[in-house]
N, CA, C and O atoms as CSV, one atom per row, in Angstrom:
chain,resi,resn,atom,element,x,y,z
A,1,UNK,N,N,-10.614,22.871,23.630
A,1,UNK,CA,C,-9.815,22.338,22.537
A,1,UNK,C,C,-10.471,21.064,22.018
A,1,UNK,O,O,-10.729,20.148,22.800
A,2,UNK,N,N,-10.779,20.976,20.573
A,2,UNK,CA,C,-11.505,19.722,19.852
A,2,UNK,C,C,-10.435,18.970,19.448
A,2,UNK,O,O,-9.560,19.504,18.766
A,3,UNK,N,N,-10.353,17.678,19.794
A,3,UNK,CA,C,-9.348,16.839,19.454
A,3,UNK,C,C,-9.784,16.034,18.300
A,3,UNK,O,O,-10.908,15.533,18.320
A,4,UNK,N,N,-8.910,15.847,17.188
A,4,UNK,CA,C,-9.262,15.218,15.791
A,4,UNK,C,C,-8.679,13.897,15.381
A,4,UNK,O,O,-7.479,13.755,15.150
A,5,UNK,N,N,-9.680,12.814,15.286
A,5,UNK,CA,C,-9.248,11.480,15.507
A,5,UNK,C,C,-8.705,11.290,13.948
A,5,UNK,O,O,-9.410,11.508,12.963
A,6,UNK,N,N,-7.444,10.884,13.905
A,6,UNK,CA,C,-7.050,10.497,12.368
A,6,UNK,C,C,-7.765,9.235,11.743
A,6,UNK,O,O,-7.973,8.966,10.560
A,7,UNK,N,N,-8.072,8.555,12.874
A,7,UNK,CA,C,-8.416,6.637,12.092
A,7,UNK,C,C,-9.354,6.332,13.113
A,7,UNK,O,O,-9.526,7.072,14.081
A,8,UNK,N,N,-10.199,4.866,12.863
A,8,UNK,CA,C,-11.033,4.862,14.158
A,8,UNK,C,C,-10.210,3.012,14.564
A,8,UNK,O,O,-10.718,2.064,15.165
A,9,UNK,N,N,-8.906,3.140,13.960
A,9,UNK,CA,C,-7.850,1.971,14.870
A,9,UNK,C,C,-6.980,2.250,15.882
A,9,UNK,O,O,-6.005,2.990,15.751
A,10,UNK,N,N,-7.307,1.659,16.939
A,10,UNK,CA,C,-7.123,1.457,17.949
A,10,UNK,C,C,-5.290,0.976,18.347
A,10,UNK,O,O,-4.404,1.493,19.028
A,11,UNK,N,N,-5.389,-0.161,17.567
A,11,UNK,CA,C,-4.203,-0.993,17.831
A,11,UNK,C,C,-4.500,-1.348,16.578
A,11,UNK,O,O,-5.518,-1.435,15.891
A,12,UNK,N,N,-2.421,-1.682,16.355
A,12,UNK,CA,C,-2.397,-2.769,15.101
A,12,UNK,C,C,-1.003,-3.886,15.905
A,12,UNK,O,O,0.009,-3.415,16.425
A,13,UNK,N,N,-1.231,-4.954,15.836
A,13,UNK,CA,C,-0.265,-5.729,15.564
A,13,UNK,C,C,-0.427,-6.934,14.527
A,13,UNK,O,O,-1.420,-7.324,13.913
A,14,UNK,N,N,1.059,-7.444,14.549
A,14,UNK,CA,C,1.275,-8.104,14.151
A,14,UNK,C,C,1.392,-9.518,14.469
A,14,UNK,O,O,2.103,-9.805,15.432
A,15,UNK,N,N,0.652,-10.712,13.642
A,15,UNK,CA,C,0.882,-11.947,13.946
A,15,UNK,C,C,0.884,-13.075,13.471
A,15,UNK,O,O,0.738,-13.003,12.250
A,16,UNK,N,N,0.988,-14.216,13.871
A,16,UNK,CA,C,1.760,-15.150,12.875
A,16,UNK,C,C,0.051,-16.275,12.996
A,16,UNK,O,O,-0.217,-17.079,13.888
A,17,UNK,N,N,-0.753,-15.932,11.842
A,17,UNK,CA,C,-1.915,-16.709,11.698
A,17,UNK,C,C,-1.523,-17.804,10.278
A,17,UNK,O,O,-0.790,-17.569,9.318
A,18,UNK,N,N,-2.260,-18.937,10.575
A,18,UNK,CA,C,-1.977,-19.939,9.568
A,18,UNK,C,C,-3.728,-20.036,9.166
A,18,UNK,O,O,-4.636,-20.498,9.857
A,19,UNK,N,N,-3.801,-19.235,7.396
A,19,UNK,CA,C,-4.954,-19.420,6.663
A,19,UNK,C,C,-5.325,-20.753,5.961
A,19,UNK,O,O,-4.603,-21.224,5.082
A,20,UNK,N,N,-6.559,-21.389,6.406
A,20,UNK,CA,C,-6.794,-22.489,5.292
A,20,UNK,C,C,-7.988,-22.176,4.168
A,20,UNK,O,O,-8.813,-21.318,4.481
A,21,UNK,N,N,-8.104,-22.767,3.007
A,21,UNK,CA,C,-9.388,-22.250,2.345
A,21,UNK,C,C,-9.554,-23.293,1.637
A,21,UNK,O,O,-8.603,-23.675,0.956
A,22,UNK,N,N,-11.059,-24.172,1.609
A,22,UNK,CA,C,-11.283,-25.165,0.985
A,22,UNK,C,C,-12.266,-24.781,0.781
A,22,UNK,O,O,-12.682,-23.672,1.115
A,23,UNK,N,N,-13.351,-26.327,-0.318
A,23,UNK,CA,C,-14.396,-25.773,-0.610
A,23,UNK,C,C,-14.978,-27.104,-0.245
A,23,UNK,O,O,-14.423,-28.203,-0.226
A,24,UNK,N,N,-16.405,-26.723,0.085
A,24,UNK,CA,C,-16.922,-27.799,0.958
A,24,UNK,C,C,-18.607,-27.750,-0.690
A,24,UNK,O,O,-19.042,-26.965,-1.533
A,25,UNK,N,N,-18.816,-28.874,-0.284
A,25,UNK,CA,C,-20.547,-29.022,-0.931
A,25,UNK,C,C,-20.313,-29.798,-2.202
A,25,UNK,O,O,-19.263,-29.583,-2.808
A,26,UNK,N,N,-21.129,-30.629,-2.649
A,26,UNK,CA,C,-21.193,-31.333,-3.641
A,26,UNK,C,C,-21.688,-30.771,-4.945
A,26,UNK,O,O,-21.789,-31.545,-5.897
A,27,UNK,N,N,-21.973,-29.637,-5.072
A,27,UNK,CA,C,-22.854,-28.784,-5.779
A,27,UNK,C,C,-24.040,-28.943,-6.887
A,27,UNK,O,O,-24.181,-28.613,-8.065
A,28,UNK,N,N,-25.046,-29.813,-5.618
A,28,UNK,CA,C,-25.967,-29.774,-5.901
A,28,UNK,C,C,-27.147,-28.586,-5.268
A,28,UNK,O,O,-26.932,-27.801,-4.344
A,29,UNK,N,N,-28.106,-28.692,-5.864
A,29,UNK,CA,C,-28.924,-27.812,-5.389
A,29,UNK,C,C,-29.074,-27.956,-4.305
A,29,UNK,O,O,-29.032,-26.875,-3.718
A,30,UNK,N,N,-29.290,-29.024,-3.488
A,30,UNK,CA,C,-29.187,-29.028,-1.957
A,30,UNK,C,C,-28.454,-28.880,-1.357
A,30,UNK,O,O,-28.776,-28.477,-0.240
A,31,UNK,N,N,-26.992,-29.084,-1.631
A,31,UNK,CA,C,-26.292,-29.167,-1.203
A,31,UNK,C,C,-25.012,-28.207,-2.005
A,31,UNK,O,O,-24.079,-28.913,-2.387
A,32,UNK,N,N,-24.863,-26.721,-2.297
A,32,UNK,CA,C,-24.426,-26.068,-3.031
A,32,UNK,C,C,-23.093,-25.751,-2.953
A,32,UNK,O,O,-22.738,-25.137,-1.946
A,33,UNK,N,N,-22.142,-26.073,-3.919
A,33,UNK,CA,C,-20.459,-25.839,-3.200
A,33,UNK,C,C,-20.404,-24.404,-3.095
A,33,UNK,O,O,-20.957,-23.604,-3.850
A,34,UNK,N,N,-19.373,-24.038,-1.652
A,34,UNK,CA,C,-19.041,-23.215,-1.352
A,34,UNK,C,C,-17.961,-22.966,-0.771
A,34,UNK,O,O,-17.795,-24.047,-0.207
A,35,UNK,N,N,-16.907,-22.210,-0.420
A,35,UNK,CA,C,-15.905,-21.558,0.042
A,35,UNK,C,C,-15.940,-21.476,1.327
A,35,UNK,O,O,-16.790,-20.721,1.800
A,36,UNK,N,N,-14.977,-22.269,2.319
A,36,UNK,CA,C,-14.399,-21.574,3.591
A,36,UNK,C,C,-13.172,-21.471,3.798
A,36,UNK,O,O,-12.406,-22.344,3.390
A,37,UNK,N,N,-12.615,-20.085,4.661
A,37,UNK,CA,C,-11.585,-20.097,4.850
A,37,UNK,C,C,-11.453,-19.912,6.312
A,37,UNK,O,O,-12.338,-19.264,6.870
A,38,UNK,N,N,-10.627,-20.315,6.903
A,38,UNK,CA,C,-10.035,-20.732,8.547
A,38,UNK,C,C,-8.999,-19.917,8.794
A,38,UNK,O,O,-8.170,-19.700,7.910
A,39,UNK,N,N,-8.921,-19.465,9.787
A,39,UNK,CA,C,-7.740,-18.579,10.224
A,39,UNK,C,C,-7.175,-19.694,11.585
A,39,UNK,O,O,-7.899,-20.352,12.332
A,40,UNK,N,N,-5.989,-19.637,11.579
A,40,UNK,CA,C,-5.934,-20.567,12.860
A,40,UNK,C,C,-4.498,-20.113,13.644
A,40,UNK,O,O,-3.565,-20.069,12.842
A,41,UNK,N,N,-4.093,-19.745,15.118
A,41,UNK,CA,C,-3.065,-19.858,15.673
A,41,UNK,C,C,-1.901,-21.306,15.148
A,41,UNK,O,O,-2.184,-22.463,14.836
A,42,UNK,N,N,-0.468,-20.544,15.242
A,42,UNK,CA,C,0.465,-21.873,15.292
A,42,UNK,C,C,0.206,-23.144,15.815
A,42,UNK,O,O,0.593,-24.223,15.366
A,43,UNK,N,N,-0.562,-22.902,16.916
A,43,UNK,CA,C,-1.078,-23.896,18.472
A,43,UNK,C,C,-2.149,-24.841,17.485
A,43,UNK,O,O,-2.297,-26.046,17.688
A,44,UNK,N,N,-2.679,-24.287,16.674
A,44,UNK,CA,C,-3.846,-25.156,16.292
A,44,UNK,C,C,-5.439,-24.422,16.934
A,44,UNK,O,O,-6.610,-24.778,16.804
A,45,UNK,N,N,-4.874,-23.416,17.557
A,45,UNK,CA,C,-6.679,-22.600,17.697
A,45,UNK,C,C,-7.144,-21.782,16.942
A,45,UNK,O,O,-6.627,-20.710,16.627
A,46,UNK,N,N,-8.181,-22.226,16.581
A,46,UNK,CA,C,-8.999,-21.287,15.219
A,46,UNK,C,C,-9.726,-20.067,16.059
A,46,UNK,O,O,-10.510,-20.101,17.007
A,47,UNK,N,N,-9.223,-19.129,15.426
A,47,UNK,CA,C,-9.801,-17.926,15.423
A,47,UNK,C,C,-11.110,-17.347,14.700
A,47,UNK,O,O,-11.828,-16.418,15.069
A,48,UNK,N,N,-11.241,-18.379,13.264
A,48,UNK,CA,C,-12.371,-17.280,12.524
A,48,UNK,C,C,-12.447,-18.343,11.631
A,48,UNK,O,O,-11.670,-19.297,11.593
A,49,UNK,N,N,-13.389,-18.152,10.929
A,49,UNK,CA,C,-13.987,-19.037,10.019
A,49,UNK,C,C,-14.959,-17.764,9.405
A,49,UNK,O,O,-15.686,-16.944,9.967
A,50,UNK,N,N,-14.593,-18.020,7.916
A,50,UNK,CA,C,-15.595,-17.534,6.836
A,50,UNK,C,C,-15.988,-17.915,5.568
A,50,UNK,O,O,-15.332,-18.092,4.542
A,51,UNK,N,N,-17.461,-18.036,5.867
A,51,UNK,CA,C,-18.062,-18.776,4.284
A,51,UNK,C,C,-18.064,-17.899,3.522
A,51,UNK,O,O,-17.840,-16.743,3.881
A,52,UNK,N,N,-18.284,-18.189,2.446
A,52,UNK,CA,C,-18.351,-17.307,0.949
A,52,UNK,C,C,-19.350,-18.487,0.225
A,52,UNK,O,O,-19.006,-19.640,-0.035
A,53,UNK,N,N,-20.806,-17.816,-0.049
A,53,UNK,CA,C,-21.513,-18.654,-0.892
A,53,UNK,C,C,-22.596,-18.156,-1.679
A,53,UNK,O,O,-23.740,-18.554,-1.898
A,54,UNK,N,N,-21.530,-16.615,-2.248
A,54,UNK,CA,C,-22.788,-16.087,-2.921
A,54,UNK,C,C,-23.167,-16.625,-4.326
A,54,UNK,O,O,-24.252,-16.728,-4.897
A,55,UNK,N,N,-21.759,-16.964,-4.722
A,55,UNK,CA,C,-22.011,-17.416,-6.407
A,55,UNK,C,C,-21.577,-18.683,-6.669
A,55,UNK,O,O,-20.772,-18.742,-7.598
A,56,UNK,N,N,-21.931,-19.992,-5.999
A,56,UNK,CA,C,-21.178,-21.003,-6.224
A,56,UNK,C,C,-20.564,-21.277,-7.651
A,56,UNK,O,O,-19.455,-21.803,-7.743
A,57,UNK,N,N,-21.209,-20.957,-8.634
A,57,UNK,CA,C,-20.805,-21.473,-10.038
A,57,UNK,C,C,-19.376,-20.291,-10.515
A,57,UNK,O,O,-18.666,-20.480,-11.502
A,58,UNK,N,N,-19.250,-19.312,-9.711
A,58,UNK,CA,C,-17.860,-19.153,-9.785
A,58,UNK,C,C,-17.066,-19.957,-9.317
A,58,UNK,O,O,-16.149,-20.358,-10.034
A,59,UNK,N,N,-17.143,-20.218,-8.556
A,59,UNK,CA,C,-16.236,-21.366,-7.679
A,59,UNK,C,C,-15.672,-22.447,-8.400
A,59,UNK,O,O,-14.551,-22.941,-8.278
A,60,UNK,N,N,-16.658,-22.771,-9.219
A,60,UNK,CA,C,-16.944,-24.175,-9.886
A,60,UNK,C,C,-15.636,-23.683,-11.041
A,60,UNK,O,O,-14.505,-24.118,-11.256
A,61,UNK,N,N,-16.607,-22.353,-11.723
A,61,UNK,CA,C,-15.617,-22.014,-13.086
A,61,UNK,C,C,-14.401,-21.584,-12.496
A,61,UNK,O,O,-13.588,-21.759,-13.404
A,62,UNK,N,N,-13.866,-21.185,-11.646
A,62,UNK,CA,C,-12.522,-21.183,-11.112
A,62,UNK,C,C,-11.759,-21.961,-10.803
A,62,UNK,O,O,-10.577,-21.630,-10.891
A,63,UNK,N,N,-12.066,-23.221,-10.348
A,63,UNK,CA,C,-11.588,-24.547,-10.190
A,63,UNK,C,C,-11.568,-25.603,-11.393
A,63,UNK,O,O,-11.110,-26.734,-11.235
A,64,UNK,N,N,-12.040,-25.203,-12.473
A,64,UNK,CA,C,-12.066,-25.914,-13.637
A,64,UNK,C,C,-10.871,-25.098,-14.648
A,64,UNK,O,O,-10.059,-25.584,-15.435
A,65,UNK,N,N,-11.104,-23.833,-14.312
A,65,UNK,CA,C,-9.863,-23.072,-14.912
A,65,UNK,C,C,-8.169,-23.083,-14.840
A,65,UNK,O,O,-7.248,-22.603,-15.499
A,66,UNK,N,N,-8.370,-24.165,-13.293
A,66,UNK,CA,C,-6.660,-24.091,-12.645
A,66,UNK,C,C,-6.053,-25.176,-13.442
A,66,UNK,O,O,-4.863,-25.457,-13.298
């Protein structure tokens, strides 16, 4: 008998993460602004961190737009 996997997830739960997202860099050429966002427990322990710095000058025109 071939058994047929519906999904390749394992587990799902649910939980109570606190996201931050700032933008770090002066946006200069050396120093190019970019996007991070922080995932962090209630407790204050960070779980994850992710940059985003493919297109800084979106960033720029998005923040000039708000």
């Amino acid at each position: 008998m071939t058994h047929k996997r519906l999904s390749n997830v394992d587990s799902v739960k649910q939980i109570t993460v606190i996201e931050v997202k700032s933008i770090r860099g002066d946006g200069t050429e050396k120093d190019p602004v970019y996007q991070i966002t922080e995932y962090f427990l209630p407790d204050g322990t960070r779980l994850a961190r992710v940059m985003f710095n493919d297109n800084p000058e979106e960033i720029h025109q998005w923040e000039a737009e708000s």
